[in-house]
N, C-alpha and C positions, 0 to 999 in steps of 0.2 A: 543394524540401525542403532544408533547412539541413543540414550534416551537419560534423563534429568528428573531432579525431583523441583517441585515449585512450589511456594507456597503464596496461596490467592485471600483478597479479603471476601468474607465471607460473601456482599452482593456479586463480586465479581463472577466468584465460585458458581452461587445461583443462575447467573446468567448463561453463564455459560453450558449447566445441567439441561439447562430449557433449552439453549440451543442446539445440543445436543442430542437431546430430545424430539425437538421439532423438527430435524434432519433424518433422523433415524440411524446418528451416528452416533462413535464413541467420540467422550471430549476430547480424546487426544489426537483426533482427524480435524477437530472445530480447532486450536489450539495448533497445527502444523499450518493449517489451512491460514489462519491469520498471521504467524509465524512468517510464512512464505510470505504474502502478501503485504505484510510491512517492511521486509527486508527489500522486497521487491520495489516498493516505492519509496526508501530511501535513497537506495543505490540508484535511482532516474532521477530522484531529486537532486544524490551531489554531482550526476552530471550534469546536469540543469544548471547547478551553480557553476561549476564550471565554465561552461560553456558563458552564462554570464561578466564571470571574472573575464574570459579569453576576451571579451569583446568589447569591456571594460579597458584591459593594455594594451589591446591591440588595434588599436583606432588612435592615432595621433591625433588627427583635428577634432576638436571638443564639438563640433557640430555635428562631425561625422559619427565621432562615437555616441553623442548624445542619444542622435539616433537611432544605432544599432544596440544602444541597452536595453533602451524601451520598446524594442519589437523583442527582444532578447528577454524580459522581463514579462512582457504580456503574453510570450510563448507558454511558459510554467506553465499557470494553473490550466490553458489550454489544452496542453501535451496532455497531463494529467487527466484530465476532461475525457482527452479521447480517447485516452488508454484504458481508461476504467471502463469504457463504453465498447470498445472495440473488444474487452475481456468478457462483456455480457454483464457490466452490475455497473449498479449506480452509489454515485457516493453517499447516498443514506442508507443501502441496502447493503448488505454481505451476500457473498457469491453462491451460490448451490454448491452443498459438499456432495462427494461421491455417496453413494450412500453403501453403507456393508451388509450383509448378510445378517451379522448379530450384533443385537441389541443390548448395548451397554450402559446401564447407567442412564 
């Protein structure tokens, strides 16, 4: 496993300790954990766009496509919606981390 050094501002740092803590994990499981989960919702987001643009030039009649951007656009925050939901967290909450054996930090 590959591993990086970061440098955080100090509240960040804290919050991160507490969460940390309040899992009973090391920061560096809170820190992969969000890690994963932002990259994860990028990479849906630029298919998201995608699939917007395709629907975008891909609709010649301006009625027709009009239409299909705007179910295309009110898709997003949907998809999102249900993904975070069908993952078990909500978009104000952060997800349950594993928890380990030993306590770091």
């Amino acid at each position: 496993m590959a591993g990086f050094s970061l440098r955080l501002p100090n509240e960040l740092e804290e919050k991160l300790d507490q969460e940390a803590r309040r899992e009973g994990v090391a920061r560096s499981e809170v820190a992969r954990v969000a890690i994963a989960e932002f990259l994860a919702r990028r990479e849906r987001e630029r298919f998201l766009a995608a699939f917007v643009a395709e629907a975008r030039a891909g609709y010649g009649d301006p009625a027709i496509r009009g239409e299909a951007l705007a179910i295309a656009e009110e898709a997003l925050p949907l998809d999102n919606e249900a993904l975070d939901r069908a993952e078990g967290r909500s978009r104000a909450s952060a997800p349950a981390l594993p928890r380990s054996r030993s306590k770091r930090r």
